[in-house]
Each structure stands twice: as structure tokens, then as C-alpha cells.
N, C-alpha and C positions, 0 to 999 in steps of 0.2 A: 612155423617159421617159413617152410617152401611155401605154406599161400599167400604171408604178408609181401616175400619177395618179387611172387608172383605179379599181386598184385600191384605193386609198387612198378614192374614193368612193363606193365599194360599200355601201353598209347592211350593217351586221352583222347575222345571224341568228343569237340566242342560244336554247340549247335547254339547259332545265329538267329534268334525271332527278333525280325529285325525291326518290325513295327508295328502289327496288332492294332490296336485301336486308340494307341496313342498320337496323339495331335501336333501340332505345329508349336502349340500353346504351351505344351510341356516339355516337347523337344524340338530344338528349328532345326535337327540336324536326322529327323524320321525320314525316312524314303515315302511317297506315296504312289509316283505315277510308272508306269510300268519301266520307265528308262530309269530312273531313281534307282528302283527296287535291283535292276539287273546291276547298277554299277555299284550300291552297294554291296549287294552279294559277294560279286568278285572281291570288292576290298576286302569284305571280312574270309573270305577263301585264300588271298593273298596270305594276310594277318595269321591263319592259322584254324581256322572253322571248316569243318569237313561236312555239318548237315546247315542248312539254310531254309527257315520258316517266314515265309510272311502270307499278308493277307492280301484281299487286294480295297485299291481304297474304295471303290464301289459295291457294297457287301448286300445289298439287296437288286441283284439281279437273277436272272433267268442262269440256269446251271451251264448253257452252252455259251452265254454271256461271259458268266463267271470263268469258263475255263478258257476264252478265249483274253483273258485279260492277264492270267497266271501266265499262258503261253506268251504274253508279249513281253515278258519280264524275263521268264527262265528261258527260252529260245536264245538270245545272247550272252546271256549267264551261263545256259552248257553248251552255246557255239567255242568261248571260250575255254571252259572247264568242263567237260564232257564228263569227267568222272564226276562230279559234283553229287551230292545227294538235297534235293527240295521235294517240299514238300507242302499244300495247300492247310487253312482252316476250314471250317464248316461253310456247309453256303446257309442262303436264306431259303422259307420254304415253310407249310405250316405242318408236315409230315418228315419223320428220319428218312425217309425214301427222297423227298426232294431236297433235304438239306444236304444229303453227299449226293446227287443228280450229277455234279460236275466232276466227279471221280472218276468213273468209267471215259468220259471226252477226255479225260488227262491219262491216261493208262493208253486209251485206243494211238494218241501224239506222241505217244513214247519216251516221255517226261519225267514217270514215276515209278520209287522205287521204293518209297515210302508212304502207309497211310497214317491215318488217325485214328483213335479210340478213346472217346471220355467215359469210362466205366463208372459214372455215378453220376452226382447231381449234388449242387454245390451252390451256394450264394457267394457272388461275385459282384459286391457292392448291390446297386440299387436291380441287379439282372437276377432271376434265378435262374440259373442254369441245368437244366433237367435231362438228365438221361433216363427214361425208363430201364428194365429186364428187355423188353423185348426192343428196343435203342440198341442198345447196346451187344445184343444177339447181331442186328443187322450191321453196327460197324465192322464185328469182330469177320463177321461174311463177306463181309465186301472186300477186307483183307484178304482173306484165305481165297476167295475166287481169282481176283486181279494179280494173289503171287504178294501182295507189298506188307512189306515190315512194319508192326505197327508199332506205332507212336503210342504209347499210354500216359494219358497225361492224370496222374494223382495230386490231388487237391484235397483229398482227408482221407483216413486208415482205409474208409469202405471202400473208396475205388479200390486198394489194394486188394483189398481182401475176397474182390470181385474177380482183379485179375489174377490171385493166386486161383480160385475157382476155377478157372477156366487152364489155365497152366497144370493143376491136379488132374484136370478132368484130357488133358493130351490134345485140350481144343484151343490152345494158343495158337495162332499161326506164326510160322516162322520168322524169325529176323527182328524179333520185338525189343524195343527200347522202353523202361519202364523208367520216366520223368519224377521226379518226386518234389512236389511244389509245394515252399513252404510261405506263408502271408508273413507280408513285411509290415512297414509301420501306417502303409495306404492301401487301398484297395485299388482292384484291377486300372480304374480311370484316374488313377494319380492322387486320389483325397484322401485325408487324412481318416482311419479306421472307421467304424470295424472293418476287421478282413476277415480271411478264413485261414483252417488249415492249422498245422503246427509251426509254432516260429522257429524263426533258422538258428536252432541251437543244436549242442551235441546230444543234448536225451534225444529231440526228436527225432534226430539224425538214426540215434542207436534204436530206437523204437522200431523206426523202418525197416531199419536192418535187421534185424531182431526179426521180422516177418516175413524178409527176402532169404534168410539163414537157406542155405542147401536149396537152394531154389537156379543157381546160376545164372539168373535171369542178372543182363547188363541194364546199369542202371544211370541216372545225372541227378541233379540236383541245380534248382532253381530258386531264386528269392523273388516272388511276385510283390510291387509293392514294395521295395528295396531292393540293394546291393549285394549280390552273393559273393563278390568276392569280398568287401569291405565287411562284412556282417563275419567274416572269416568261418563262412560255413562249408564255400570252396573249398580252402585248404584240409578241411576237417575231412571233407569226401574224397579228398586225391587222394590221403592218407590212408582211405580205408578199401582204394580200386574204383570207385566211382569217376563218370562222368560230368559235363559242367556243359547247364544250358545259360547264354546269355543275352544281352539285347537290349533294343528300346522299346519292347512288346512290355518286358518286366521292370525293366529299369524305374524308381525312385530316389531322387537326393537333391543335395542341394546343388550338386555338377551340371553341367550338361555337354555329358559324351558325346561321340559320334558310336555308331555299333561298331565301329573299328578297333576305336580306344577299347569299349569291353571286350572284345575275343584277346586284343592283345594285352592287357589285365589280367585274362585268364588265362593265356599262355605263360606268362610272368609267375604265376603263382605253381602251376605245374613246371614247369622250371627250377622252382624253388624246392620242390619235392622231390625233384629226382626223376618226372615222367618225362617219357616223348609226347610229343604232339601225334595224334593219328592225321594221316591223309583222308580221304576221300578214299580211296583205295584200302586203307585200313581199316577204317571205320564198315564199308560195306563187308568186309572178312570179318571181325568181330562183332557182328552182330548176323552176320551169316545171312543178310540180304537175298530174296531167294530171287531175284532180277538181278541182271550184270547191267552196268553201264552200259 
């Protein structure tokens, strides 16, 4: 009973991927160019979102390219919100060394308090998306050198069961956020199946869970490919302590939000549950961020 209560009183941490690789074509209301990305930010930090993901829309550039294009977005985004927490996607590169190249130029500008980690390999429509053992070695270090909380994005059991390895074995770096993405009724670029992954229901919900048991590791849950608040997979994980990723990175339907509408969606449904919203401030405490604003 004290850990459902617990649970139940935990501030939500809602996180913003605000655009990804989604287009104009499926959403006329995606951010792309660096002034876009920083004023939607603020709106969805406004709205209630404490982390902020996007990409930038030039993805095959030089790492010092690439970070100088993140910086033309979040430089105004934490002029405004200083405590804000953002955080980059992969770059381009034909080696895991060049594809996070623009990590470290965003650590050195002082920007980041979050990294990345895809602990597996995963087909994502017509992409495969490949992390090796030794991938996945170099995220987890790049983490742990630069101080930033990683992001673990789960797309099927193995990544988890990669990052429980590493969690076992005392080599997680601190401040980790474990994503738990589950394939909607489209794949990553908006089309209609196959996807990947487990769908956004309650077994696969409990399954997960079921593998995070005694683990303490904080967690969200996303619908890639669909709706997580509509698919009522949200409500399912406020219920049980979980976090909620949202956006027009993942977004699928027949709507067409703004990334506003979804964080404030998702603040409606924890509402509904009885949670607080976390801050930016909150959020970097519960998840024990080992960088200050």
C-alpha cells in the first residue's frame, strides 16, 4: 500500500520529442528550423513538459555542424528556461564514434544534462537500426565520462534486458531515464504497419514491469506510431508510477496536434490520476541528474 501511495505521488516527468523525422506532410504544425524548435519548446515547458527532445532538421552533417545547429535552438529555449532539461538524437557518420562526434561540442557549451543510449537494434520500418555490444559500450561511456543521464530508449524486451545488464553489473551511469516504446498501428515515418515492439496494452505494460520489479530504475512510456494518451496506455502507467513521453516525433492519427496540445493531453490525464506535474527542477531531482542546471 505505502508504495502504490508512493507511487501515485510522484510528480510526473513529461518529455517533448517534438519532431524527429516527421515531416510537414504529416504534421504542418512540426518545428524544423532552429527558431521553430526553441519556440516550441518553451510552449511545451509552458504546457507542462520538464525534458525536451528534438532533432535537428539537417541530419547529415559534420558533428561540429550538427552541434552548432542544436545550439541555435536551445541557446533561446534555456535563455528563457535555464532549468530546462534537452537533449540531442544521433548524428550521421559511418562509425558509433562519429555518430555521437557532437556530444562532447554540446557538453563543452554547457547545454547538456542528458545523453542517449539505444541498447539494441531494432527495425524501424524500411531503417534498420543497429546497435552493436560494442555501440552500445561507447554510448553507455560517453555517458558516464560527460556526467549526463542517459536517455534509454527501449524498442523490444532486449534492449531492456541489456540495460538491466549493465544496472546488475553497477555500470549504469547515473541519472538514467528508461523509455519504454511501444509500436502503434504505423511505423516510425507515419505508414501504415508493420512496426516493432510490444503494443500499447496492459500485459505489455506488465511484462515490462515485471522486468523492471526491484530495479528502481524511473521509467515513461511512449506510443511510437500512435496515440499514448488515446490508446489509454498513459493512464495505465501513471497508475502504476511511470513517466509519459510525448510529441510529434511519435505521434500517429487522424488529428493533427500541435506538440502543445499532446504534453497538455498528458498533463490532463495525470490530473486525472491524482499526480503532480514535475518541473524541470523536479524532474532533474528524481532522476538524480548528476549535472545542475
Amino acid at each position: 500500500m505505502w508504495q502504490e501511495s508512493a507511487a501515485v505521488a510522484t510528480p510526473v516527468i513529461i518529455e517533448a520529442a517534438i519532431n524527429g523525422l516527421t515531416t510537414r506532410d504529416r504534421s504542418p504544425h512540426v518545428p524544423r528550423s532552429p527558431a521553430e524548435i526553441a519556440e516550441d519548446g518553451l510552449r511545451c515547458l509552458a504546457a507542462g513538459a520538464a525534458i525536451v527532445h528534438s532533432h535537428n532538421a539537417e541530419m547529415a552533417v559534420p558533428a561540429a555542424r550538427a552541434a552548432e545547429l542544436y545550439l541555435a535552438a536551445w541557446r533561446p529555449l534555456l535563455g528563457a528556461r535555464p532549468d530546462a532539461i534537452v537533449y540531442p538524437t544521433v548524428g550521421s557518420g559511418a562509425t558509433i564514434v562519429e555518430k555521437y562526434a557532437h556530444i562532447p561540442f554540446l557538453v563543452e557549451a554547457g547545454v547538456l544534462r542528458m545523453g542517449l543510449v539505444d541498447p539494441g537494434s531494432v527495425n524501424l520500418g524500411p531503417i534498420v537500426y543497429a546497435n552493436s555490444a560494442d555501440d552500445i559500450e561507447h554510448e553507455m561511456a560517453l555517458c558516464a565520462r560527460h556526467r549526463l543521464g542517459p536517455s534509454l530508449a527501449v524498442y523490444e524486451p532486449g534492449f531492456l534486458r541489456a540495460t538491466l545488464a549493465f544496472h546488475a553489473a553497477r555500470r549504469l551511469p547515473p541519472g538514467a531515464l528508461v523509455k519504454l516504446y511501444f509500436g502503434g498501428e504505423h511505423d516510425y515515418f507515419g505508414r501504415p504497419g508493420p512496426t516493432f515492439g510490444l503494443p500499447p496494452t496492459r500485459a505489455s505494460l506488465e511484462a515490462y514491469l515485471a522486468m523492471l520489479e526491484g530495479t528502481g530504475l524511473p521509467w515513461s512510456v511512449a506510443v511510437m506510431g500512435g496515440d499514448v494518451v488515446r490508446s489509454g496506455l498513459a493512464r495505465l502507467a501513471l497508475e502504476r508510477g511511470g513517466h509519459l513521453h510525448v510529441g510529434l516525433e511519435d505521434y500517429s492519427g487522424p488529428r493533427t496536434p500541435t506538440n502543445e496540445d499532446l504534453v497538455r493531453e498528458a498533463v490532463q490525464v495525470a490530473g486525472d490520476v491524482g499526480r503532480p506535474i514535475a518541473t524541470p527542477s523536479d524532474a532533474a531531482r528524481l532522476l538524480d541528474l548528476p549535472r545542475a542546471a
